[in-house]
mmCIF file of the N, C-alpha and C atoms, coordinates in Angstrom:
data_MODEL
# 
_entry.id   MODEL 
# 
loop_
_atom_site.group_PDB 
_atom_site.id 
_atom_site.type_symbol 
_atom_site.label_atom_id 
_atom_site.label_alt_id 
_atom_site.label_comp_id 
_atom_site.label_asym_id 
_atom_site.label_entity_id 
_atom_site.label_seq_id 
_atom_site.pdbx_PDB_ins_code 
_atom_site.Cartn_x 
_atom_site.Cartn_y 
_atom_site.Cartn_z 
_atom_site.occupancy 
_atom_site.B_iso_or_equiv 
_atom_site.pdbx_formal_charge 
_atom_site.auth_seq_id 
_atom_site.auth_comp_id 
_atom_site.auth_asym_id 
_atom_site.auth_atom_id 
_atom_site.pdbx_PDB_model_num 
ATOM 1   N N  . UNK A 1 1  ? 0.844   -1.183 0.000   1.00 0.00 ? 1  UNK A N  1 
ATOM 2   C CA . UNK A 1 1  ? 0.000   0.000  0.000   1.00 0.00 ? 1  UNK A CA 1 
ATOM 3   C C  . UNK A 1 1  ? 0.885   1.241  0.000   1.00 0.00 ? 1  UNK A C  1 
ATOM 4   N N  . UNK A 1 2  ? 0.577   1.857  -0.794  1.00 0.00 ? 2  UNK A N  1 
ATOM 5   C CA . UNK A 1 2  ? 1.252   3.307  -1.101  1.00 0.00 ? 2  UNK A CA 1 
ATOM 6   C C  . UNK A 1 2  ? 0.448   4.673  -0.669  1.00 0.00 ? 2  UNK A C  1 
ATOM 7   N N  . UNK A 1 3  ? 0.976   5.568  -0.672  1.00 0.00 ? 3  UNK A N  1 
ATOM 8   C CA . UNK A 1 3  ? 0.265   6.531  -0.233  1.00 0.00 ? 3  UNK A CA 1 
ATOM 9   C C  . UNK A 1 3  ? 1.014   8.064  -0.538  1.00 0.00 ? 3  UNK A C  1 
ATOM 10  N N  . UNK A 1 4  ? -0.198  8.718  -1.617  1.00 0.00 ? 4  UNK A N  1 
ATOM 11  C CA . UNK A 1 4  ? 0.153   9.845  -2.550  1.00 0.00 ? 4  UNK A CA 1 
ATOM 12  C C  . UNK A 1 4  ? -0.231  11.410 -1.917  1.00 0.00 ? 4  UNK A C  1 
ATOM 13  N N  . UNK A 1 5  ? 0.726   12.144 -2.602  1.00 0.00 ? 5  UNK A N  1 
ATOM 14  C CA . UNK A 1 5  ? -0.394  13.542 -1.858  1.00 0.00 ? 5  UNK A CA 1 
ATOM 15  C C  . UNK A 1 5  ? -0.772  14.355 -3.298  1.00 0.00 ? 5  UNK A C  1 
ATOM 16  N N  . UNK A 1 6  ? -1.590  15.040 -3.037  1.00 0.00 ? 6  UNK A N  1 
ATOM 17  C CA . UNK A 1 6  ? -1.857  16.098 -4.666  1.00 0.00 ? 6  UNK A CA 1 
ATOM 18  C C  . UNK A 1 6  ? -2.262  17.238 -3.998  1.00 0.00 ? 6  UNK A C  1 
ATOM 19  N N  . UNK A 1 7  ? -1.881  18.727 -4.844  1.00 0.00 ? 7  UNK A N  1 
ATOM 20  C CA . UNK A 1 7  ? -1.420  19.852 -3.953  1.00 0.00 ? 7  UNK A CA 1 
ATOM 21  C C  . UNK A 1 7  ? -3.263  20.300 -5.131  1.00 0.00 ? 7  UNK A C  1 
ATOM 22  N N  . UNK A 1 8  ? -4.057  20.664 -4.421  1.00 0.00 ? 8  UNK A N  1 
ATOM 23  C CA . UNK A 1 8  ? -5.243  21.313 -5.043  1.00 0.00 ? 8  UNK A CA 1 
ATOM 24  C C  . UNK A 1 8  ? -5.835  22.777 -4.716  1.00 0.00 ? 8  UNK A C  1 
ATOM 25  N N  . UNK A 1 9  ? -4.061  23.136 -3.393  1.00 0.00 ? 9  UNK A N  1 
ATOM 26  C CA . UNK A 1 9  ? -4.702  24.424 -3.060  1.00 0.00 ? 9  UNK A CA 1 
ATOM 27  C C  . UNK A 1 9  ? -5.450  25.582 -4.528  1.00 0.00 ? 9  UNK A C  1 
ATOM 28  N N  . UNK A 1 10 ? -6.159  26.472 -4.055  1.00 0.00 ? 10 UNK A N  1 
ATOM 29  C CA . UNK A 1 10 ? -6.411  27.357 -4.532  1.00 0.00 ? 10 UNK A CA 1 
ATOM 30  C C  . UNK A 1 10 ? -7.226  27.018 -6.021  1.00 0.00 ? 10 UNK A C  1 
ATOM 31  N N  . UNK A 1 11 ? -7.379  25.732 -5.809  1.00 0.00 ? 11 UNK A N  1 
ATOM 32  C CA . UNK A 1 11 ? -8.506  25.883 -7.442  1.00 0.00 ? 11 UNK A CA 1 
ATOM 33  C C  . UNK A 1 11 ? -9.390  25.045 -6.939  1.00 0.00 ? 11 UNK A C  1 
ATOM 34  N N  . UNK A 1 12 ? -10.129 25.347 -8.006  1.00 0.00 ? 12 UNK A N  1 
ATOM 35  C CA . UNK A 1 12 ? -11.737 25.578 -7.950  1.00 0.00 ? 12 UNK A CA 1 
ATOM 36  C C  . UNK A 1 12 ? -12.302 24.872 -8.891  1.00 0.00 ? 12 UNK A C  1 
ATOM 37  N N  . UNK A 1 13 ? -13.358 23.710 -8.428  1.00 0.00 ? 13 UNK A N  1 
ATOM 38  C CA . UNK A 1 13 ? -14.097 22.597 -9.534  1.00 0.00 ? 13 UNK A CA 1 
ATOM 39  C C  . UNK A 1 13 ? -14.145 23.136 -10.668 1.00 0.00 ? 13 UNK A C  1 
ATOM 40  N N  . UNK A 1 14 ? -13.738 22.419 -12.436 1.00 0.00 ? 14 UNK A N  1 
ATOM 41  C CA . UNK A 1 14 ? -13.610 20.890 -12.101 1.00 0.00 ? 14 UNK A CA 1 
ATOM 42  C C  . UNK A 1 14 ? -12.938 20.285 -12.009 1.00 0.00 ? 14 UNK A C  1 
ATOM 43  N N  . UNK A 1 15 ? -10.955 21.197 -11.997 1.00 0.00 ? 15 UNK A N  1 
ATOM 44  C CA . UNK A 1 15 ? -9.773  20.940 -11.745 1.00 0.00 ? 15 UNK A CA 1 
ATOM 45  C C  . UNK A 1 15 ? -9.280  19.830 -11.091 1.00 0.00 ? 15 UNK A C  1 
ATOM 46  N N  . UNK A 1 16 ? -10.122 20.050 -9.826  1.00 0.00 ? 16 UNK A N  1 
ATOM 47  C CA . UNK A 1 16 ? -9.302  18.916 -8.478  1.00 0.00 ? 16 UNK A CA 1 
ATOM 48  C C  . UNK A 1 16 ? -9.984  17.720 -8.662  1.00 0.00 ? 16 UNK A C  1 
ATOM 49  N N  . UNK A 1 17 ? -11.077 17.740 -9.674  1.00 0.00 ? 17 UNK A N  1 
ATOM 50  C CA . UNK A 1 17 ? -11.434 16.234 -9.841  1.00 0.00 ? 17 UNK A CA 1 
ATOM 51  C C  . UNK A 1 17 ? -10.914 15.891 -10.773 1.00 0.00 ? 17 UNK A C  1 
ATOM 52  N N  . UNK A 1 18 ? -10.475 16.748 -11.773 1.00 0.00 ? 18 UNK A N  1 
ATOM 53  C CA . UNK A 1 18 ? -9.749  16.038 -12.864 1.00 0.00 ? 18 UNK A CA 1 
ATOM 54  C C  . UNK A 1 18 ? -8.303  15.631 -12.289 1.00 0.00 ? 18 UNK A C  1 
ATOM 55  N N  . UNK A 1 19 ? -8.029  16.037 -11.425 1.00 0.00 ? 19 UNK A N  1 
ATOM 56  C CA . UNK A 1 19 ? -6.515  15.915 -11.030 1.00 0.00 ? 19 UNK A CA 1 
ATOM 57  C C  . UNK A 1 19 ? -6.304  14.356 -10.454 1.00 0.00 ? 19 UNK A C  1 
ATOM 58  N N  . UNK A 1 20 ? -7.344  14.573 -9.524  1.00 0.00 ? 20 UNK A N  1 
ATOM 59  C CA . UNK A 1 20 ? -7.808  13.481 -8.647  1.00 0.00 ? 20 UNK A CA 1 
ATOM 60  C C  . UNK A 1 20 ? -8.263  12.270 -9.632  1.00 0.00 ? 20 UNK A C  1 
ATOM 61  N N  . UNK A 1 21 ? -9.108  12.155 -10.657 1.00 0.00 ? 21 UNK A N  1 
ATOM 62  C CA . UNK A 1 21 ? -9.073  11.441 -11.544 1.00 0.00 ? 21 UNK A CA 1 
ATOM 63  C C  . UNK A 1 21 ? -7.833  10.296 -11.922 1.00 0.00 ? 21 UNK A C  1 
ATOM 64  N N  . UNK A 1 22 ? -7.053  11.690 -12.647 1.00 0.00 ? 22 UNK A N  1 
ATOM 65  C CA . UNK A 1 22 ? -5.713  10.941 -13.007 1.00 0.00 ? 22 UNK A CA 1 
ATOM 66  C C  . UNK A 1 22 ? -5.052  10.413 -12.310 1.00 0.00 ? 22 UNK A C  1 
ATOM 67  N N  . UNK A 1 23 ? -4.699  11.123 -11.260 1.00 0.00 ? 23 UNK A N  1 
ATOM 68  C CA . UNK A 1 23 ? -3.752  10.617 -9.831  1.00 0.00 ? 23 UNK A CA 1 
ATOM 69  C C  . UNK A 1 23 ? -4.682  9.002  -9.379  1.00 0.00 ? 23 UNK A C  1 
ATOM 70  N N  . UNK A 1 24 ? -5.660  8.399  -9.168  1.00 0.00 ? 24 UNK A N  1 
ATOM 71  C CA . UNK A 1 24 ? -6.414  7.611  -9.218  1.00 0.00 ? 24 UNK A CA 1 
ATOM 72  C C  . UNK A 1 24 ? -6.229  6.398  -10.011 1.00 0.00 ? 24 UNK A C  1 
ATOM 73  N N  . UNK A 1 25 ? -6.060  6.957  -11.365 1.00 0.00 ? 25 UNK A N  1 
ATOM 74  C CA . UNK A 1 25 ? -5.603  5.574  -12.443 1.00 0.00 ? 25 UNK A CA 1 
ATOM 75  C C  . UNK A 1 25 ? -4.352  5.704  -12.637 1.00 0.00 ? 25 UNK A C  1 
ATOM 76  N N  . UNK A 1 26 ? -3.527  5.722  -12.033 1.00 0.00 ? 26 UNK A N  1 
ATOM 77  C CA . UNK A 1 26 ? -2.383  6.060  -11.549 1.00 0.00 ? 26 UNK A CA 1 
ATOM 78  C C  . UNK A 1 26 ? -1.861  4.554  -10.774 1.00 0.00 ? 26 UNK A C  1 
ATOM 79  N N  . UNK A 1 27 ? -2.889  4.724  -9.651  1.00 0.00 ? 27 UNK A N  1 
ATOM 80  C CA . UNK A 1 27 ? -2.468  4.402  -8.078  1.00 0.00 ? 27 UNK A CA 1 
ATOM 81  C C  . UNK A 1 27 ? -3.333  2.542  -8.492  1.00 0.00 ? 27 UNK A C  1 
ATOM 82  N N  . UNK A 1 28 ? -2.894  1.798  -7.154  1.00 0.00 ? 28 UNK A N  1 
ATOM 83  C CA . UNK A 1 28 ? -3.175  0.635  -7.230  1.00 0.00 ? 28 UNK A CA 1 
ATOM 84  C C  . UNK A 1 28 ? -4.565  0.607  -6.425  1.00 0.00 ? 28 UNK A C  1 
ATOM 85  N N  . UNK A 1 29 ? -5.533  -0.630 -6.364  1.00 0.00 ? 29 UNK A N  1 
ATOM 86  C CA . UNK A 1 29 ? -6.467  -0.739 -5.215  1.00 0.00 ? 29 UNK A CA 1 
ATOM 87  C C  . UNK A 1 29 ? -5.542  -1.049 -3.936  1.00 0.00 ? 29 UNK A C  1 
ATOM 88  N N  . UNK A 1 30 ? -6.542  -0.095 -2.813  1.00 0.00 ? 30 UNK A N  1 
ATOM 89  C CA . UNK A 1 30 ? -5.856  0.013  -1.656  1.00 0.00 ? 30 UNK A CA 1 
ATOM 90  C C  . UNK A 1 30 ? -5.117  0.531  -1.129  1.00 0.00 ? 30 UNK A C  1 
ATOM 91  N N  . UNK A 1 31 ? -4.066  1.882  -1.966  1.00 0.00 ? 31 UNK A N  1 
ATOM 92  C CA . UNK A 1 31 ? -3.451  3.195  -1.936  1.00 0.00 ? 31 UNK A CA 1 
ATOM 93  C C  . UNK A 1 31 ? -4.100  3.922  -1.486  1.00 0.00 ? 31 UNK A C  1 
ATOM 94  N N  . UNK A 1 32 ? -3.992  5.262  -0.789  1.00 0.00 ? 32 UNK A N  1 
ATOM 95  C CA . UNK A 1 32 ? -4.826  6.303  -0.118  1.00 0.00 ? 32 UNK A CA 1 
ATOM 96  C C  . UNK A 1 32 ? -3.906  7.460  -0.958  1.00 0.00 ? 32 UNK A C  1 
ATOM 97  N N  . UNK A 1 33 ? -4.765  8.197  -1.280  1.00 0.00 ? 33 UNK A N  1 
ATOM 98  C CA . UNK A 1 33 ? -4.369  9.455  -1.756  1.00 0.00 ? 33 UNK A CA 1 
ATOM 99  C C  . UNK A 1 33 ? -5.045  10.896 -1.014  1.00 0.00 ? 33 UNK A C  1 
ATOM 100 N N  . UNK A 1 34 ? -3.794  11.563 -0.247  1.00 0.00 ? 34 UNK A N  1 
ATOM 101 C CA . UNK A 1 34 ? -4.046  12.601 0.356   1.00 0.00 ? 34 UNK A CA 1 
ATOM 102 C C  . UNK A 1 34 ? -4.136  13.944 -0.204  1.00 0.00 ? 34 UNK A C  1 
ATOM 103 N N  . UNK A 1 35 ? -5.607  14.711 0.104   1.00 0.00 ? 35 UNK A N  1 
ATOM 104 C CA . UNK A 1 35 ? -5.441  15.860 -1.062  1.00 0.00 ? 35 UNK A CA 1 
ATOM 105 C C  . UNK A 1 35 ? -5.748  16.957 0.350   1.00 0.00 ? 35 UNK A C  1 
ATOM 106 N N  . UNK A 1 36 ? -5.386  18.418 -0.003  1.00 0.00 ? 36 UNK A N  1 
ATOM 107 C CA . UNK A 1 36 ? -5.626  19.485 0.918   1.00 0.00 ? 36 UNK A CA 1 
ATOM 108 C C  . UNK A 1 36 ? -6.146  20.539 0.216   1.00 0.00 ? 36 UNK A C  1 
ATOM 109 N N  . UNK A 1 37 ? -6.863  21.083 0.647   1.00 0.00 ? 37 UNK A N  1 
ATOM 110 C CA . UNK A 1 37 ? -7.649  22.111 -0.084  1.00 0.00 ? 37 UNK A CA 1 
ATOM 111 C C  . UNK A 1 37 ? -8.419  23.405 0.605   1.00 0.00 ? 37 UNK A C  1 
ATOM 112 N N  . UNK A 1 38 ? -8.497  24.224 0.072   1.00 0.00 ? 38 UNK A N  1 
ATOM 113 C CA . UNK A 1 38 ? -8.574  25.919 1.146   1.00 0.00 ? 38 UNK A CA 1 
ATOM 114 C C  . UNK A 1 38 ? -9.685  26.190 0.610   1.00 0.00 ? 38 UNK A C  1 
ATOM 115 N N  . UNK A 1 39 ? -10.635 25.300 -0.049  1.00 0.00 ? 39 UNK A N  1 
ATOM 116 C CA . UNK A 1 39 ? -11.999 25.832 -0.351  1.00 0.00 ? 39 UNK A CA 1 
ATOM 117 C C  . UNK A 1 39 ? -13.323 24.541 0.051   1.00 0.00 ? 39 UNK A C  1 
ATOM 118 N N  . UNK A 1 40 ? -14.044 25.046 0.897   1.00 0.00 ? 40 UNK A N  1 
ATOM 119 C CA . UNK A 1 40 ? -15.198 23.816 1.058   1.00 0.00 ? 40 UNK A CA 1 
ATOM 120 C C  . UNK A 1 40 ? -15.811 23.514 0.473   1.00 0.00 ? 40 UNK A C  1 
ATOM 121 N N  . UNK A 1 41 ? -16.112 23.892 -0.815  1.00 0.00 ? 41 UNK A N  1 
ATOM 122 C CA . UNK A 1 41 ? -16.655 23.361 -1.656  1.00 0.00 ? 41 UNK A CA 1 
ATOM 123 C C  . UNK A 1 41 ? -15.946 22.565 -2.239  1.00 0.00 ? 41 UNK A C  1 
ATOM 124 N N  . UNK A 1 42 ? -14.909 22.938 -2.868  1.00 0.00 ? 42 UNK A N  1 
ATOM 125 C CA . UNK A 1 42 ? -13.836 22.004 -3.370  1.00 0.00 ? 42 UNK A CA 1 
ATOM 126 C C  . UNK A 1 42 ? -14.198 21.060 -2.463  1.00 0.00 ? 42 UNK A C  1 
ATOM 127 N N  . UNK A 1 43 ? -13.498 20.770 -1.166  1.00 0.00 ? 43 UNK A N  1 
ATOM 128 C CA . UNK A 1 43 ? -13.692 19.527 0.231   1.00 0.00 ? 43 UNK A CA 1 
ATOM 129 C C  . UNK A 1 43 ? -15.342 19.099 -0.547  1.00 0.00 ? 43 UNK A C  1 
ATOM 130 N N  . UNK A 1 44 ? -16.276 19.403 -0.438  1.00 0.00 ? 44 UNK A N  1 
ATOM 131 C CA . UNK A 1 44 ? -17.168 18.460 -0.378  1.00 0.00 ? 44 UNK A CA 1 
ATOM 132 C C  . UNK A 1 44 ? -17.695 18.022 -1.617  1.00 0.00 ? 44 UNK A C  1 
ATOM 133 N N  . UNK A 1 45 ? -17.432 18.448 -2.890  1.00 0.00 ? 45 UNK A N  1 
ATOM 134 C CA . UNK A 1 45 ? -17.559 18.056 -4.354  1.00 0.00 ? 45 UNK A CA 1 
ATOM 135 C C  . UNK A 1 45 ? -16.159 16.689 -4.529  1.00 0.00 ? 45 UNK A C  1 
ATOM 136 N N  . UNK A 1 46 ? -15.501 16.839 -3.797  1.00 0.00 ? 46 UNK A N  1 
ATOM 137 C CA . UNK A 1 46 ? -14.190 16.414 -3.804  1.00 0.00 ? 46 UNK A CA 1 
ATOM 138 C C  . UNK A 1 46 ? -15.457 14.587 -3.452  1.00 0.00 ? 46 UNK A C  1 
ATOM 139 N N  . UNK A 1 47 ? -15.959 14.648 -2.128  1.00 0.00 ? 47 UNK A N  1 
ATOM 140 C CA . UNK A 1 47 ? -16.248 13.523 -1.300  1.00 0.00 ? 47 UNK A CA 1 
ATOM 141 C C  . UNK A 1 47 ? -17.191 12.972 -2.286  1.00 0.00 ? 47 UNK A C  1 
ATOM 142 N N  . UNK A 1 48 ? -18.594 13.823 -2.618  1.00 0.00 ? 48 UNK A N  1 
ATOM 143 C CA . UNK A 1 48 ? -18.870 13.624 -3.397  1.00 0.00 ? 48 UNK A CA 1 
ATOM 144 C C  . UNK A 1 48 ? -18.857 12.558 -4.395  1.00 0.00 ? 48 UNK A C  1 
ATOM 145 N N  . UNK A 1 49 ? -17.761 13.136 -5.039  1.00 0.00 ? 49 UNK A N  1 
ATOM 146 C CA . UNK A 1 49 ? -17.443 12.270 -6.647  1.00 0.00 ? 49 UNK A CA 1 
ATOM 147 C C  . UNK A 1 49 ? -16.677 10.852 -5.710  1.00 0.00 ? 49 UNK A C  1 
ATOM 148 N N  . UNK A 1 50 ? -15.802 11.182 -5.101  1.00 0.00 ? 50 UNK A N  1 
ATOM 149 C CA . UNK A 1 50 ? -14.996 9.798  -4.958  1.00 0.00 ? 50 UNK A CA 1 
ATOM 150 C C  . UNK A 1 50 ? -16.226 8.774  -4.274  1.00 0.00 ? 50 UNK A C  1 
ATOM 151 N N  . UNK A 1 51 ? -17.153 9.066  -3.067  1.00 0.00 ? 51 UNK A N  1 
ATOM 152 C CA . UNK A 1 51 ? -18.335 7.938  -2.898  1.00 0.00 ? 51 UNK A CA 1 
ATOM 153 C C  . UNK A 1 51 ? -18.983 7.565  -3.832  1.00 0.00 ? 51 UNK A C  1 
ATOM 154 N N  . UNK A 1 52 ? -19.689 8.503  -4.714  1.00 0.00 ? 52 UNK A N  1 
ATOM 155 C CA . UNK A 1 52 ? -19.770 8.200  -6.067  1.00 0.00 ? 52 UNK A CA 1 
ATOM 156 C C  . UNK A 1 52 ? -19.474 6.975  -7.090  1.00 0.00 ? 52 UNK A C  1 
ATOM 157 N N  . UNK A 1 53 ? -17.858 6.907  -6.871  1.00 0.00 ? 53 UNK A N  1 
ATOM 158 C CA . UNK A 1 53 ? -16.961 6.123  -8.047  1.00 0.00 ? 53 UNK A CA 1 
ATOM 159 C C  . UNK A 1 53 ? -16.905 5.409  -6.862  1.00 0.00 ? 53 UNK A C  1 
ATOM 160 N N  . UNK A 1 54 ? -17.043 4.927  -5.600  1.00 0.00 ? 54 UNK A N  1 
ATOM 161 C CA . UNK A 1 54 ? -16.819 3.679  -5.100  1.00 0.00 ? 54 UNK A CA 1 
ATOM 162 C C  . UNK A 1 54 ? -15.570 3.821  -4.271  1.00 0.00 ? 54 UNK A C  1 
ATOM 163 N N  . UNK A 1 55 ? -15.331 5.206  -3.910  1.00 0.00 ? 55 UNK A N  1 
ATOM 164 C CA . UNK A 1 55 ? -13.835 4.660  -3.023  1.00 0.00 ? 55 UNK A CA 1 
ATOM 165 C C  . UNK A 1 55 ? -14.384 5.319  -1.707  1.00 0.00 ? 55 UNK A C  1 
ATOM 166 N N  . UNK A 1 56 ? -13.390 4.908  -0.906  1.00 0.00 ? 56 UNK A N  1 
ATOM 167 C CA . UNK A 1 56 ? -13.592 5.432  0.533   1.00 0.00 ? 56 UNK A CA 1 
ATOM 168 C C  . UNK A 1 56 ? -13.235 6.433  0.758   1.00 0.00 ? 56 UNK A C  1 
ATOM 169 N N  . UNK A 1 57 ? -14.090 7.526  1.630   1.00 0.00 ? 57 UNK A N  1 
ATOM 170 C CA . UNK A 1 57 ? -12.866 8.789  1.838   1.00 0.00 ? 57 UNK A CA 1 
ATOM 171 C C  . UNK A 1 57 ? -13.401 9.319  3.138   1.00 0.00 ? 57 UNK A C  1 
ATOM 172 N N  . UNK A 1 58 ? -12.260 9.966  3.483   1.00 0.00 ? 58 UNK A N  1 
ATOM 173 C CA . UNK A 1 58 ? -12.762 10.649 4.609   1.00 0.00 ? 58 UNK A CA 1 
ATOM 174 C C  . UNK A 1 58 ? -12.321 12.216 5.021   1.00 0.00 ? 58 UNK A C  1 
ATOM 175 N N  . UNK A 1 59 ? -13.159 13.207 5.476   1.00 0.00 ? 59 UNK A N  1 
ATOM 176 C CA . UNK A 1 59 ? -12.527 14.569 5.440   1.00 0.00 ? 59 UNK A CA 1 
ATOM 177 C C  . UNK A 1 59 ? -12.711 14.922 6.745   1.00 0.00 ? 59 UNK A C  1 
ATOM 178 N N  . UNK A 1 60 ? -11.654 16.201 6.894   1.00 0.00 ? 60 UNK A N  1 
ATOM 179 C CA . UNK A 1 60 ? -11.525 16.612 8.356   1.00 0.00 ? 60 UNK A CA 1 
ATOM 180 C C  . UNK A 1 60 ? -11.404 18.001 7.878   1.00 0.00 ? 60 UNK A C  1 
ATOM 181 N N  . UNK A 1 61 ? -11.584 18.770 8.703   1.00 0.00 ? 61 UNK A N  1 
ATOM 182 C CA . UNK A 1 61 ? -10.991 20.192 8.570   1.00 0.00 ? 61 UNK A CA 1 
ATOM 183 C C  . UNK A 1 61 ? -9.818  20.280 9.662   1.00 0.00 ? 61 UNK A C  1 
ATOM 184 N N  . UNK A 1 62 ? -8.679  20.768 8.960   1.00 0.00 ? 62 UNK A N  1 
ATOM 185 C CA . UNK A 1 62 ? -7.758  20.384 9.696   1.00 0.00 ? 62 UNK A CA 1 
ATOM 186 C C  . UNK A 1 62 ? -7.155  21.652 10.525  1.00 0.00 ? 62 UNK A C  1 
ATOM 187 N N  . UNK A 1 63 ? -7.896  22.741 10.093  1.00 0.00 ? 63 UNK A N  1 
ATOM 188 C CA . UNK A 1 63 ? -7.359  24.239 10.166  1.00 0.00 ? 63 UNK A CA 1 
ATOM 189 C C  . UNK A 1 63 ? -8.313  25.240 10.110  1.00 0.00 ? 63 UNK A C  1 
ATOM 190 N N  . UNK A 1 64 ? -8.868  26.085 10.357  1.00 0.00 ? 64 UNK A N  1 
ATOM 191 C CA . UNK A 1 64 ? -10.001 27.167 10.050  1.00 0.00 ? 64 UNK A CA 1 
ATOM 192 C C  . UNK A 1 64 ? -9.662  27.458 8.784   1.00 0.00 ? 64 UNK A C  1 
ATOM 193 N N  . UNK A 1 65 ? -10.437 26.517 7.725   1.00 0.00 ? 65 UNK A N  1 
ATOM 194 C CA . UNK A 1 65 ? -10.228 26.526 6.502   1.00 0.00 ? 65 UNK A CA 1 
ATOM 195 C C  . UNK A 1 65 ? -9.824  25.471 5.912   1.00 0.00 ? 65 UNK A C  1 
ATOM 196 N N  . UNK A 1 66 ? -9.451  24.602 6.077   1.00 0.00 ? 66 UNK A N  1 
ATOM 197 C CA . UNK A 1 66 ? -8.256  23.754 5.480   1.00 0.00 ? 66 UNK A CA 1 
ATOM 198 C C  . UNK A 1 66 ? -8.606  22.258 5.476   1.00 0.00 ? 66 UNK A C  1 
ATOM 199 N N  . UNK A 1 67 ? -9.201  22.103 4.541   1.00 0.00 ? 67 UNK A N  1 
ATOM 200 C CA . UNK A 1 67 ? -9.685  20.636 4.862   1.00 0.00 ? 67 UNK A CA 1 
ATOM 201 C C  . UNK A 1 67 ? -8.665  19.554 4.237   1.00 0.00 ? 67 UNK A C  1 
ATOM 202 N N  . UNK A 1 68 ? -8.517  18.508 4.993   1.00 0.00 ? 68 UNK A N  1 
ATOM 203 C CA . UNK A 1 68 ? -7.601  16.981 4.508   1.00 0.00 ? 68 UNK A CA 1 
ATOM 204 C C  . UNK A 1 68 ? -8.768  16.342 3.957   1.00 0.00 ? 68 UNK A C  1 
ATOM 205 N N  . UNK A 1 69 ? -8.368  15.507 2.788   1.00 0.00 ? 69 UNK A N  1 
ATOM 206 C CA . UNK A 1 69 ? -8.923  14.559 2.317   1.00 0.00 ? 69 UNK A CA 1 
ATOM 207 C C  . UNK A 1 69 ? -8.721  13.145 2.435   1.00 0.00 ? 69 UNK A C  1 
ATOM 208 N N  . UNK A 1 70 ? -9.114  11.818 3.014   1.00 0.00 ? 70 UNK A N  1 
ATOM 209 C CA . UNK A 1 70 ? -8.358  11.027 2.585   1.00 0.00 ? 70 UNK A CA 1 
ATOM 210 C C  . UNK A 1 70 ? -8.677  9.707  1.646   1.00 0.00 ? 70 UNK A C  1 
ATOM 211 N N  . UNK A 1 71 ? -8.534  10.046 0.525   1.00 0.00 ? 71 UNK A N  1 
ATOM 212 C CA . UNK A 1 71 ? -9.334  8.380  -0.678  1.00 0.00 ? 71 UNK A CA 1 
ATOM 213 C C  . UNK A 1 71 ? -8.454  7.681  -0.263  1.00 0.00 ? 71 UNK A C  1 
ATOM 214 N N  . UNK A 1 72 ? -8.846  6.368  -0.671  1.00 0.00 ? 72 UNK A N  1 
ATOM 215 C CA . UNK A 1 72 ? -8.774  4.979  -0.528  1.00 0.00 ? 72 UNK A CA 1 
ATOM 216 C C  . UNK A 1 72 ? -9.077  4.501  -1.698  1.00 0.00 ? 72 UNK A C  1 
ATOM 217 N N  . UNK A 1 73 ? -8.758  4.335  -2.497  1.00 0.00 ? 73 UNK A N  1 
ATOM 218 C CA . UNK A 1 73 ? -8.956  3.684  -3.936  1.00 0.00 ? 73 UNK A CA 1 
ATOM 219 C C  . UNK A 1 73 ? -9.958  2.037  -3.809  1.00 0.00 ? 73 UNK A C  1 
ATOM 220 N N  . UNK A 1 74 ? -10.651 2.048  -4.486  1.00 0.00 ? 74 UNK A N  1 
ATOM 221 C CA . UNK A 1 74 ? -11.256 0.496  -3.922  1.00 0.00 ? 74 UNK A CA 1 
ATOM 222 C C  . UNK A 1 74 ? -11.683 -0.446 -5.139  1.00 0.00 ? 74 UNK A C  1 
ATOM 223 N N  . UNK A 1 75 ? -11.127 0.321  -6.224  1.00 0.00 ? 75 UNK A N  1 
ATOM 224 C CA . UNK A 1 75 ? -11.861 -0.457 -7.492  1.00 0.00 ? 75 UNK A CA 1 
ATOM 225 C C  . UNK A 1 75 ? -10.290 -0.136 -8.501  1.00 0.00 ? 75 UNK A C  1 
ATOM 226 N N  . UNK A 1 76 ? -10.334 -0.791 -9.747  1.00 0.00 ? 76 UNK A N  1 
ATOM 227 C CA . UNK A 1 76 ? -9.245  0.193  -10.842 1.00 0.00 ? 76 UNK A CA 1 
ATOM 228 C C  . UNK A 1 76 ? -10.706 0.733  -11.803 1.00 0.00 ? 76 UNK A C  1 
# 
């Protein structure tokens, strides 16, 4: 199990899912990919799509502002 980070500060859907996308078919089942992000919407479009496509994730706000992401890849 591996475990990635992707930098999504400062942009704004539909960027960080496309990013997140790629970084995704990338990665193996069972990798976690850590993303951080300074906008809540971003954070919750983010959760969104990945329950969506079947992976696990989980978010925190880690900062007044600053939310962690964490996928879990669960399918290719």
């Amino acid at each position: 199990m591996e475990t990635y980070y992707l930098d999504i500060w400062n942009e704004m859907c539909p960027i960080p899912i496309i990013k997140t996308q790629r970084k995704l078919k990338e990665m193996s089942c069972g990798d976690i990919l850590i993303l951080e992000t300074d906008h809540s919407c971003t954070s919750r479009a983010l959760v969104l799509w990945a329950r969506e496509h079947g992976h696990e994730v989980e978010e925190n706000e880690v900062s007044n502002g600053i939310w962690r992401l964490k996928v879990t890849k669960k399918h290719n």
